[in-house]
C-alpha positions, 0 to 999 in steps of 0.5 A: 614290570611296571605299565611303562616298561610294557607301553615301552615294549617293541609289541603293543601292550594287550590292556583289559579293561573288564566289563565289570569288578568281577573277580572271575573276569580278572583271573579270566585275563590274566590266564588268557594273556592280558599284560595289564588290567584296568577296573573302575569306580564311580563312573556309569560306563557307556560302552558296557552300560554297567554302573561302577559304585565308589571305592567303599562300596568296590573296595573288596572286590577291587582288593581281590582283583588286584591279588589275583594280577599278581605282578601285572599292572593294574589300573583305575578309571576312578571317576567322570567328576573331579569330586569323586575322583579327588575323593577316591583316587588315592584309596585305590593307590592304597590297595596297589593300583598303580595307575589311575585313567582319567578324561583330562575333564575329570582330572583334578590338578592334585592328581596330576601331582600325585607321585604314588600313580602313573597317569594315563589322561584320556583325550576326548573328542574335541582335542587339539593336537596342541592338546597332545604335544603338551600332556607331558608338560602338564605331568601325564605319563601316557596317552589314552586316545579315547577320541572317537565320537559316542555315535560311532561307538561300535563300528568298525575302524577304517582308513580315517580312524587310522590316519588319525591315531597315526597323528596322534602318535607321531604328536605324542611325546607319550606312549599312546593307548588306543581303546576299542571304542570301535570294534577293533579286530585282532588282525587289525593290530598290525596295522595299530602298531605300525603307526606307532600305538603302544597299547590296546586297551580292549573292553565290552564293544569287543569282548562282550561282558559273558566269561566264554567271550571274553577269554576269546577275544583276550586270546585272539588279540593275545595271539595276534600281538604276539605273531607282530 
């Protein structure tokens, strides 16, 4: 099943973003329930504090990960600059990634006219909601609400940070994607997905970078999905 069938599901997608290209943390989501995997390159990441080499020097490890998802959709932050990001984006479509996540600052336009890949286009603090109606008219295919304020990373959700991800969805002509910039809980994806998220895209602010953390916390929202 492709990334879109799944966003398009009746139940959130549960994404892992792994706190690392390592293979073991890849066969670790995929066993404990991930539907989708996302990895990536060129890019210093700020919530788990791990540096993210360019494709020659993640290739064989990006090769093997995208083995071991077998038919699960896997995707790639493929850098913070449109250089790096115009350099790489479509080796990773060579190896089998099907879907390259980008802030819409990163994304060069020959990307967005890229056939081979879905575009997830994250939208960053500062966005409009003018900005979330018009992502289809540029050629996104899914929103990533990546719109929470550095600063907060970490803190728990509350009532605001859900009025404005249910705006965001009853905006988006597009699947919306909320990633856990803030330390989402599993019994709060209910409460997600009744305001229209089709996809939780869980990483290192709650699941750690260690393999034991990981697994849990990939099964405890695997299981909260699944209870909806």
């Amino acid at each position: 099943m492709d990334y879109l069938s799944i966003l398009n599901q009746k139940k959130p997608a549960l994404i892992m973003s792994l706190p690392g290209n390592n293979v073991e943390l890849a066969r670790i989501a995929v066993e404990s329930g991930a539907d989708v995997i996302k990895v990536h390159m060129n890019v210093q990441h700020r919530a788990s504090g791990l540096h993210f080499g360019a494709f020659e020097e993640e290739k064989e490890t990006l090769a093997q990960i995208r083995e071991i998802a077998g038919d699960r959709p896997c995707g790639i932050v493929a850098g913070n600059s449109i250089e790096d990001v115009e350099r790489d984006c479509f080796s990773a479509a060579e190896l089998g990634y099907s879907f390259v996540s980008l802030y819409a600052t990163a994304t060069p336009l020959s990307v967005l006219a890229y056939p081979h890949m879905k575009k997830m286009i994250a939208l960053a603090p500062g966005y409009t909601l003018e900005d979330v109606r018009q992502l289809p008219a540029i050629g996104a295919d899914i929103l990533e609400a990546s719109v929470m304020n550095p600063q907060t990373y970490g803190q728990r959700l509350t009532a605001k940070e859900l009025l404005e991800y249910a705006a965001i969805a009853e905006a988006s002509k597009l699947p919306v994607v909320i990633p856990t910039q803030r330390a989402i809980r599993p019994e709060e994806v209910g409460q997600l997905a009744s305001v229209g998220v089709a996809g939780i895209m869980i990483g290192a602010v709650v699941t750690g970078k260690e393999p034991d953390t990981v697994k849990r916390s990939i099964i405890e929202f695997r299981n909260a999905i699944d209870k909806l």
